[in-house]
C-alpha positions in Angstrom: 0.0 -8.3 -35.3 2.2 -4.9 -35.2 -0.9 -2.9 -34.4 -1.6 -5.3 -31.7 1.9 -5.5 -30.5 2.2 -1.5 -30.6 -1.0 -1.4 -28.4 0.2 -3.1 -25.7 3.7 -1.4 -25.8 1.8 1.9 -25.4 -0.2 0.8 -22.7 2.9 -0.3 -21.1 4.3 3.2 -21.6 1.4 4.4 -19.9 2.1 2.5 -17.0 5.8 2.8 -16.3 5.3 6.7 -16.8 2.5 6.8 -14.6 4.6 4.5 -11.7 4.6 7.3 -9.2 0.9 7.3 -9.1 -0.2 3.9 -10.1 2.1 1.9 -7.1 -0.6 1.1 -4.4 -1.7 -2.6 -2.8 -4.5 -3.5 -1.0 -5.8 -6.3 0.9 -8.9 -7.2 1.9 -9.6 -9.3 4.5 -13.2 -9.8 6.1 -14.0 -11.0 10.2 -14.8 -14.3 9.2 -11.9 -14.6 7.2 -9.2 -13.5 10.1 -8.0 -15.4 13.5 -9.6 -12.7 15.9 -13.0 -11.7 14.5 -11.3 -8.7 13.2 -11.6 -6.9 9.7 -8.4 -6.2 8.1 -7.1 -4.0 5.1 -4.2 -2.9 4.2 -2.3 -0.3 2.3 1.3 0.5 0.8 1.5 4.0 -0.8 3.8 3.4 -2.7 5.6 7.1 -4.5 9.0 8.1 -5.6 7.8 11.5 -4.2 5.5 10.7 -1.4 7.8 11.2 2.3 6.4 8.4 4.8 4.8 9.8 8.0 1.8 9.0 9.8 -0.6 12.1 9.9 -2.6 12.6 12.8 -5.9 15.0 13.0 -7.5 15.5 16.3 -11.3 15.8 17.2 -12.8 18.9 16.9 -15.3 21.6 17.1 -16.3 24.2 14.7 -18.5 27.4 14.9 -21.6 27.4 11.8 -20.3 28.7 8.9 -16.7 27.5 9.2 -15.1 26.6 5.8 -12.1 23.6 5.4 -9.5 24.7 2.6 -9.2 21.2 0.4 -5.8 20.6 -0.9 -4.8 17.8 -3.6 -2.7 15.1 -1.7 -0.4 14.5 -4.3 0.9 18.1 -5.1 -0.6 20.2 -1.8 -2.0 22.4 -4.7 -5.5 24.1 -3.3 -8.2 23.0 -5.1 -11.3 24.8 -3.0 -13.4 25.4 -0.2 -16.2 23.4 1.6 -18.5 23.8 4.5 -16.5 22.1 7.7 -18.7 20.0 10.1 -19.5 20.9 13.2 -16.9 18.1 15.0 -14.9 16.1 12.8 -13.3 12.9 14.2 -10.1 12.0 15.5 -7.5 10.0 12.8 -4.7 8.3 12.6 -3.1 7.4 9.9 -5.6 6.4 7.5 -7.9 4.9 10.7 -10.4 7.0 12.8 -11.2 6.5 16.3 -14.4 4.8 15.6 -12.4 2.4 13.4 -12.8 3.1 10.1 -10.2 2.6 7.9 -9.6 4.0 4.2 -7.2 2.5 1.2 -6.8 2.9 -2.0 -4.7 2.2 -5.1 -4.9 4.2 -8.5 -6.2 2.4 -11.7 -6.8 5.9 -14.0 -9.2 4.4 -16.3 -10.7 6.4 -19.2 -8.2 9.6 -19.3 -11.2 12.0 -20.9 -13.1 11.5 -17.3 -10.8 13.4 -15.1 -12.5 16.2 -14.3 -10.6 19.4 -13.6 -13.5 21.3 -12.4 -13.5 19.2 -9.1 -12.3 20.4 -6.0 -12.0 16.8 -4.4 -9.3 14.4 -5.3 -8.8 11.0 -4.2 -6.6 12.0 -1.2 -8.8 14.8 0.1 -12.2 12.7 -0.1 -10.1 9.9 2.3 -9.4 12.2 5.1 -12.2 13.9 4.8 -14.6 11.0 5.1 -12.6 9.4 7.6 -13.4 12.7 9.8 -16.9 12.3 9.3 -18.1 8.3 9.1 -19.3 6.2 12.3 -18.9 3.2 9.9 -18.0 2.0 6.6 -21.4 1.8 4.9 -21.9 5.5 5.9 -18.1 6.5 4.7 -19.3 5.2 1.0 -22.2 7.6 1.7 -20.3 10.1 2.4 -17.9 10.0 -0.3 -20.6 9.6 -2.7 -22.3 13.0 -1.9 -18.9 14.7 -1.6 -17.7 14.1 -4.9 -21.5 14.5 -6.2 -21.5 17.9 -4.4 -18.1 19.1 -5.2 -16.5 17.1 -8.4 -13.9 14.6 -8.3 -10.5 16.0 -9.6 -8.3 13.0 -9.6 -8.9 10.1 -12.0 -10.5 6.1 -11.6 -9.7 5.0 -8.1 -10.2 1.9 -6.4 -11.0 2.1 -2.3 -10.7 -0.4 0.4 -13.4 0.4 3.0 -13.1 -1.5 6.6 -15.2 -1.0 10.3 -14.9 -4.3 12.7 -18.3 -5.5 11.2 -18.2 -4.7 7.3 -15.0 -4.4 4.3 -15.8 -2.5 1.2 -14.5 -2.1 -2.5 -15.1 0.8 -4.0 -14.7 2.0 -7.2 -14.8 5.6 -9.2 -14.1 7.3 -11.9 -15.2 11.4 -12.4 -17.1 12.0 -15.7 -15.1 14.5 -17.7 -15.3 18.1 -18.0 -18.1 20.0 -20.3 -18.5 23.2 -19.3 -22.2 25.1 -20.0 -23.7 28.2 -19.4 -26.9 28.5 -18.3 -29.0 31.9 -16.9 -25.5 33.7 -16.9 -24.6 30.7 -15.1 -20.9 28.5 -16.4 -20.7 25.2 -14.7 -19.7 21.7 -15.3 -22.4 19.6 -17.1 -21.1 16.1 -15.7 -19.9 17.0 -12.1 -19.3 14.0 -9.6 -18.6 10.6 -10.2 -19.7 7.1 -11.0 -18.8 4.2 -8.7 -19.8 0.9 -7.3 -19.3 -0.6 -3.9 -19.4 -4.2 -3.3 -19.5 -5.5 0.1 -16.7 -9.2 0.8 -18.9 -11.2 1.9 -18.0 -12.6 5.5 -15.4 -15.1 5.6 -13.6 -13.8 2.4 -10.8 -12.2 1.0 -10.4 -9.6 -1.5 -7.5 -7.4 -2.9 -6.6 -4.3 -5.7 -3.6 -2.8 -7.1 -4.1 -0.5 -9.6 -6.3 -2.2 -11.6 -9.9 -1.6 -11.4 -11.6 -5.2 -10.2 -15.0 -5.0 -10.1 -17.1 -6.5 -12.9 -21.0 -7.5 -13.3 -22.5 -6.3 -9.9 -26.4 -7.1 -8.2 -28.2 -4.1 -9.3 -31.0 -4.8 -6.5 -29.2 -5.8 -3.5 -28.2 -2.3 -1.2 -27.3 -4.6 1.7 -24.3 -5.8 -0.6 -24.1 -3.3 -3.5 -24.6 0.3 -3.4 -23.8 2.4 -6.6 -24.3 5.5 -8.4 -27.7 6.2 -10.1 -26.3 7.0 -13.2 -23.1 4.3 -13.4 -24.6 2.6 -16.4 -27.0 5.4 -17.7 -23.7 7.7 -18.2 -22.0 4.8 -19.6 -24.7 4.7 -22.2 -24.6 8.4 -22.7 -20.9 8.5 -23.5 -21.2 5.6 -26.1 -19.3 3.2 -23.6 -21.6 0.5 -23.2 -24.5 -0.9 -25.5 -25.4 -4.3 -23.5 -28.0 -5.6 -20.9 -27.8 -3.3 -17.2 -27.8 -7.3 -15.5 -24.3 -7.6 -18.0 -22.7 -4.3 -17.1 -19.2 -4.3 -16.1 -17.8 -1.5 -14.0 -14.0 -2.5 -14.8 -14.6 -2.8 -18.4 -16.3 -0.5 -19.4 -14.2 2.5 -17.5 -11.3 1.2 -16.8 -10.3 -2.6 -19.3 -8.0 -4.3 -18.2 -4.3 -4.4 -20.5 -0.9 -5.7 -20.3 -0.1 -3.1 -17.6 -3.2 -3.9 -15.5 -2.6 -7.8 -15.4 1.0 -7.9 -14.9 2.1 -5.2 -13.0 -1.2 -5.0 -11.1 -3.4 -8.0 -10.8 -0.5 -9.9 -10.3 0.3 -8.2 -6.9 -3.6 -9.2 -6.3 -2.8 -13.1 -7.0 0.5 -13.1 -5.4 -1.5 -12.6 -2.3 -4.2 -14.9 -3.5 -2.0 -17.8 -4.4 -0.8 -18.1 -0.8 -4.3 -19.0 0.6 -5.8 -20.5 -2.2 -4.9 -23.6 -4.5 -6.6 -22.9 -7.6 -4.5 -19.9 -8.8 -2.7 -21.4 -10.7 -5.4 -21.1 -13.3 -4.9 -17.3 -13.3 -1.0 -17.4 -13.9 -1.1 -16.6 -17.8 -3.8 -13.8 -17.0 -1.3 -11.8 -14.6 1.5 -12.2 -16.9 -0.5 -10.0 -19.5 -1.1 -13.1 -21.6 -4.9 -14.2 -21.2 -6.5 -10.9 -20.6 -9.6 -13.0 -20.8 -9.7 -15.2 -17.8 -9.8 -12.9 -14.9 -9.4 -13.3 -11.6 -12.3 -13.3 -9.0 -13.0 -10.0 -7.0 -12.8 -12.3 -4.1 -11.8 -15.6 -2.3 -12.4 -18.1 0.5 -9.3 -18.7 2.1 -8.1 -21.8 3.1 -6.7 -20.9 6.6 -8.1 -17.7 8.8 -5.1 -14.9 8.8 -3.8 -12.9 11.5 -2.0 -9.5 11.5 1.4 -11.2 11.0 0.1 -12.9 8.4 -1.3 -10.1 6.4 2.1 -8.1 7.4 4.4 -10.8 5.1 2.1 -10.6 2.6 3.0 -6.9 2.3 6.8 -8.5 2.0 6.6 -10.1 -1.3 8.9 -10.3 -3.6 6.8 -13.1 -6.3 9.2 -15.9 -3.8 8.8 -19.3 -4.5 6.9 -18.5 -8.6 8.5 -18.2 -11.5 8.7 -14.7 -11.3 10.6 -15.1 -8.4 12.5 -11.5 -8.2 15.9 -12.7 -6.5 16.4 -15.1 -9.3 17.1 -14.0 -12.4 20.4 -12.0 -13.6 18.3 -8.5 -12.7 18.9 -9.7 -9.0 22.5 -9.3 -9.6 24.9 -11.7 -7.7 23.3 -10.9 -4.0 19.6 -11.8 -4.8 18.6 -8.5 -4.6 14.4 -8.9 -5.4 14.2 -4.8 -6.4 14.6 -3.1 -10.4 15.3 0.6 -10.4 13.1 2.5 -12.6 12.2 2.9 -15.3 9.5 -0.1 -15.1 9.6 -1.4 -19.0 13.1 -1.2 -20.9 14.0 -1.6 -24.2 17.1 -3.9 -25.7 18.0 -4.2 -29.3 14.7 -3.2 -30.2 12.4 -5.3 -28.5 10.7 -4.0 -24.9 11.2 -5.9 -21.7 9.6 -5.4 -17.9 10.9 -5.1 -14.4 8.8 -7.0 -12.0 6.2 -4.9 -10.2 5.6 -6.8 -6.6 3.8 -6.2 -3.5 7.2 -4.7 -1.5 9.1 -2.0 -3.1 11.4 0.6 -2.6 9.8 3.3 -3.3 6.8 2.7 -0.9 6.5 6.2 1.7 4.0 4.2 4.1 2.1 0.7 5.2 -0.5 -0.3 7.3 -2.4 -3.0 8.3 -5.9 -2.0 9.9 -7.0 -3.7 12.6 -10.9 -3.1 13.2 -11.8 -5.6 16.1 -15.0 -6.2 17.2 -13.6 -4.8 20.9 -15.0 -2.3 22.8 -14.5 0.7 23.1 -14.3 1.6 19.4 -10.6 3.5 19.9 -8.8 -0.1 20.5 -8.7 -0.8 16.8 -4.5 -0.5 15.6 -3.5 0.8 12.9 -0.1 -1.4 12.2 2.2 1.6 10.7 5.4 1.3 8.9 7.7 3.6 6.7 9.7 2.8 4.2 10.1 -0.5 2.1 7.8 -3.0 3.9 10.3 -5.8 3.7 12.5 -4.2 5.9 10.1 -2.4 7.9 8.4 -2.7 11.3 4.8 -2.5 11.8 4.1 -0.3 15.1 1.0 -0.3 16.8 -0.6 2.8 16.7 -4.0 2.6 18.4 -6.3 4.3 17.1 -8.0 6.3 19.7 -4.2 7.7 20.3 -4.6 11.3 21.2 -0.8 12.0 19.8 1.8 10.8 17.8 5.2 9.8 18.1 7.3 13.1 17.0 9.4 10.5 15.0 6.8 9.9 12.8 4.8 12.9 12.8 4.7 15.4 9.6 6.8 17.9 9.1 9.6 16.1 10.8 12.2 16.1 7.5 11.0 15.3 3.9 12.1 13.7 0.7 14.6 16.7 0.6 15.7 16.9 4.0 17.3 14.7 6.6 16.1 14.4 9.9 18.3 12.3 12.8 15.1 12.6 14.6 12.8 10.9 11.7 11.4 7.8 11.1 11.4 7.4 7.9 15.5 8.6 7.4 16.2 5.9 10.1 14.4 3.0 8.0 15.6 3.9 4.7 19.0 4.0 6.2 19.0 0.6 6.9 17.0 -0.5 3.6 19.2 1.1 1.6 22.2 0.0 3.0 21.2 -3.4 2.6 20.5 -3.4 -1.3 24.0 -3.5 -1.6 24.6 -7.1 -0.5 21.0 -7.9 0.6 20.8 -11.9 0.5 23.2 -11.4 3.8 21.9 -8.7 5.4 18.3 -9.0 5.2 18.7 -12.1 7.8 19.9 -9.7 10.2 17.3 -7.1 9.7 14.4 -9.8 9.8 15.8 -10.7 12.9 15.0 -7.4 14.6 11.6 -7.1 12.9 10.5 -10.3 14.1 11.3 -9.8 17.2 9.7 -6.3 17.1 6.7 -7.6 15.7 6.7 -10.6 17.9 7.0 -8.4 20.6 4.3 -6.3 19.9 1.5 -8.9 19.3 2.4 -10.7 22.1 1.5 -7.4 24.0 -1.5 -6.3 22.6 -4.0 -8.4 24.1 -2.8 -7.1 27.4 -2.9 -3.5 27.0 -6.5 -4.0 25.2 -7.6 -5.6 28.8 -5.9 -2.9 31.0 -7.3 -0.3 28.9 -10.7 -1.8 28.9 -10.8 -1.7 32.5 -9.0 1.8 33.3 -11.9 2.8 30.8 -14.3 1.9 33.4 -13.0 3.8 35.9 -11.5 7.1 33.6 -12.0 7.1 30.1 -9.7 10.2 29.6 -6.8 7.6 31.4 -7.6 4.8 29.4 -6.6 7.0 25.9 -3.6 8.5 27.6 -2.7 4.7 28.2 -2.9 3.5 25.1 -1.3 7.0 23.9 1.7 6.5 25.8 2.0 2.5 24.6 2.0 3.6 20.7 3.8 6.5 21.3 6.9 4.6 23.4 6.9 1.6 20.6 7.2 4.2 18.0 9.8 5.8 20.0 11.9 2.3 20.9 11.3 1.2 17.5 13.0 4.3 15.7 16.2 3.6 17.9 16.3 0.3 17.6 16.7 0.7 13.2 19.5 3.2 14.4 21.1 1.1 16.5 20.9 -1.5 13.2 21.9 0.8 10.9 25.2 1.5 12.6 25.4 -2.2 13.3 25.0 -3.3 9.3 27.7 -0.6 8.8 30.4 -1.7 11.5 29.3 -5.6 10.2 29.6 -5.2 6.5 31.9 -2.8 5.5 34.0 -2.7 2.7 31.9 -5.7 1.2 33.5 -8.3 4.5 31.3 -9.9 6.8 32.6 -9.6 10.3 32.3 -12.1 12.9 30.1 -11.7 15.5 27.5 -13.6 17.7 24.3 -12.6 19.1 24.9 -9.0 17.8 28.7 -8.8 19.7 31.6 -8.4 17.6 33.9 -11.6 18.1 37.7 -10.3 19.1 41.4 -12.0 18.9 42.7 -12.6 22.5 44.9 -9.6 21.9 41.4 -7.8 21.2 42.0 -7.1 17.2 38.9 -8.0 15.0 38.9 -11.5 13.9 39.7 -11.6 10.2 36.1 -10.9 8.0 34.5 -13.5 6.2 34.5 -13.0 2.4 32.2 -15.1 0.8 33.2 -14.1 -3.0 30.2 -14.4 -5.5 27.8 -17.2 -6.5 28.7 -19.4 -9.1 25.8 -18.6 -11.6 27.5 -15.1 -11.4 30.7 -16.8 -12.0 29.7 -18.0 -14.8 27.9 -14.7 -16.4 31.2 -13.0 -16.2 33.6 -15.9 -17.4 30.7 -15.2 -20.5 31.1 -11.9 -20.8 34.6 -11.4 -20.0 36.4 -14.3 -22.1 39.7 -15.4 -20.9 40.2 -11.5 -20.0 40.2 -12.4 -16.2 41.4 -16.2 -16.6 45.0 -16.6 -14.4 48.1 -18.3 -15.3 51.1 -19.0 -13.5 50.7 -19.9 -9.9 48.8 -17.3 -7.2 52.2 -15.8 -5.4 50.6 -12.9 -4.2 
């Protein structure tokens, strides 16, 4: 039992240590599955070091013989060369203009089968690809021979794969580094990759967060399945796997699932599934690390067709209404707030405890949900961008076939280190942060001004695809400086409107009052002095913690004369 209990401990180590890598969610959701015909996925990098802005690479054309410098996402640290195509693409964000989109989230797997030779990581073989692929079954393609062709340098990853007519898992893992020398020759024995892709079938939902999901898989079925040759043959090799190929498992054989994976991974996975589903409840003792046995499905039929507002709350959660519920224990301190700062296990009188890891944090850099719709042309798709925590956050429509960004929210405009009045990201986590301090209150007034943002936005969509759709008959060119100027004006408006918050939350709650005001106005005596503040005091279950943990220390006596 101490062995067993050590294990898991260090696996829980390796988790919270490896929290500024391993803190991505995706979520899958297929065209039969959503409200419009559209595919959806989407994506919350998640980083204590990552800055959030929305990258933007224009189309372009290259002379034979042009090389691309590869750097590593995480660090910027050059890892090589390779031979540039002769036009790449336009993308946004993690969204081309053909409408391919690209997630991922970080599982790490077997630690031996990182592969330092490589010269693509994870992040490099995204925005590479999405430069390159028409669609998503050629973007798994692609990323196949890349890594096949120029090693895989980060470790076991797990990719969500969307066009309007197809979403895709994928998941890899490189195969270690032995070097060999041959003819004079030193090169890697084992460079590329293994990986599987499964196709959600239509009408379906899937999801991953750092945990690697996909077990047994058709080894005959390329219209649904497509894998590496040697996925099970170098499984075999490396004295991973001994069974049947028809009882190979992808996720346990490279990457098993522990207490780590199931409960502050899978569970992000459920949280999501639980809300369109009734039979997760059957799952709850797997994703609190407890029946490592009874996993989840890789996917779901929903009970109810989602639409983009759906899939941007799910983003929002916080474990609400389970009994993981993060804005109700004593962590939430007395204002409900659903955030733990780090580190992600802790230990107390011997014994090591958890934070809850949900779906919203605060240290996400950037969301998205992709929107691949089945519209033509292929440049309507949206690409739903927000910075910051996506509970407090607004999702932006940034078409894809944009042909520039708002400045707001383009790189280079501030980082982690530096503050920008113009940026997008400072203005977000201005408010965010602010509102940690009392956020039960002030969360209602910041999900005011999302909703209506968001409301806002949908509500306009339809239109602008129509008018774009026909100014694209008459001047193509037009119709992408239309939808250019829409994204890059609700950027813009949305930016000022978090300013405007932030200094309203300021003026509203300082000092820990609660001023009086209706529909955003300040409420004033006749003489024109500020009514006096509300001051709510503290809940009574915190009441009750400090009586505990004070004594009689704070009790009164005597009458209040003060």
């Amino acid at each position: 039992m101490r062995k067993t209990i050590s294990l898991v401990l260090a696996m829980v180590f390796l988790v919270s240590g490896m929290d500024h890598v391993l803190g991505c969610t995706n979520f899958l959701v297929t065209p039969g599955a959503s409200v419009n015909g559209s595919s959806m996925i989407t994506y919350a990098a998640d980083s204590h070091v990552l800055y959030g802005e929305l990258y933007f690479r224009p189309a372009a054309d290259y002379p034979p013989g042009t090389m691309m410098d590869v750097y590593e996402w995480d660090t910027n640290r050059f890892l090589g060369r390779i031979p540039q195509l002769s036009h790449t693409c336009s993308v946004v964000g993690n969204m081309n203009e053909h409408q391919v989109a690209i997630g991922e989230t970080t599982y790490g797997g077997r630690h031996e089968l990182r592969d330092s030779t490589g010269i693509i990581d994870y992040g490099s073989l995204i925005y590479i690809t999405l430069q390159r692929a028409r669609t998503a079954r050629e973007a798994i393609t692609i990323m196949g021979e890349l890594v096949a062709d120029y090693g895989y340098s980060s470790s076991g990853e797990s990719f969500s794969i969307a066009d309007p007519n197809e979403v895709w898992i994928m998941e890899m893992i490189g195969k270690g580094t032995e070097m060999v020398t041959e003819k004079g020759n030193t090169f890697n024995k084992y460079k590329g990759a293994v990986w599987v892709a499964v196709r959600i079938p239509d009408g379906y939902v899937s999801g991953h967060a750092n945990q690697a999901r996909i077990q047994q898989f058709p080894l005959d079925d390329p219209e649904n399945c497509l894998y590496a040759a040697d996925v099970i043959s170098f499984a075999r090799e490396k004295g991973y796997y001994e069974g049947t190929d028809n009882d190979f498992s992808f996720s346990d054989t490279y990457a098993p699932v522990n207490f780590g994976g199931a409960r502050f991974c899978d569970l992000r996975v459920w949280s999501f599934f639980k809300d369109i589903s009734n039979g997760m409840d059957a799952y709850l003792d797997y994703v609190k690390g407890h029946d490592l046995e009874n996993r989840m499905p890789l996917y779901i039929k929903p009970n109810r067709k989602l639409s983009t507002r759906d899939m941007m709350n799910f983003m929002r959660d916080h474990l609400e209404g389970t009994e993981l519920d993060m804005t109700k224990d004593a962590g939430a301190g007395p204002f409900g707030l659903p955030y733990r700062w780090r580190p992600l296990t802790w230990e107390y009188d011997g014994k090591m405890y958890v934070n809850e890891r949900a779906t919203a944090t605060q240290q996400t850099g950037f969301s998205f949900v992709a929107e691949c719709k089945p519209a033509k042309p292929d440049w309507l798709g949206i690409l739903w961008f927000g910075v910051d925590d996506a509970a407090a956050s607004t999702y932006v429509p940034m078409y894809c076939g944009m042909t520039r960004i708002p400045e707001s929210y383009a790189a280079g405009n501030g980082d982690l280190l530096t503050y920008s009045e113009t940026s997008a990201f400072w203005a977000f986590n201005f408010v965010s942060n602010f509102s940690y301090l009392r956020y039960n209150v002030m969360m209602k007034d910041i999900v005011k001004v999302q909703r209506e943002l968001e409301e806002k936005f949908t509500a306009e969509v339809p239109s602008i695809d129509e008018a774009a759709m026909a100014l694209f008959e008459v001047n193509p060119d037009m119709a992408r400086e239309f939808i250019t100027n829409y994204s890059v004006n609700m950027g813009n408006y949305t930016v000022q409107r978090y300013k405007d918050l932030g200094q309203f939350l300021l003026v509203k709650y300082i000092d820990g009052n609660i001023k009086k005001e209706e529909n955003g106005k300040f409420l004033r005596s006749p003489e024109g002095y500020p009514l006096y503040p509300d001051q709510p005091g503290y809940p009574e279950q915190w009441k009750k913690m400090v009586v505990k943990d004070t004594g009689k220390k704070l009790r009164m006596t005597g009458e209040d004369i003060h």
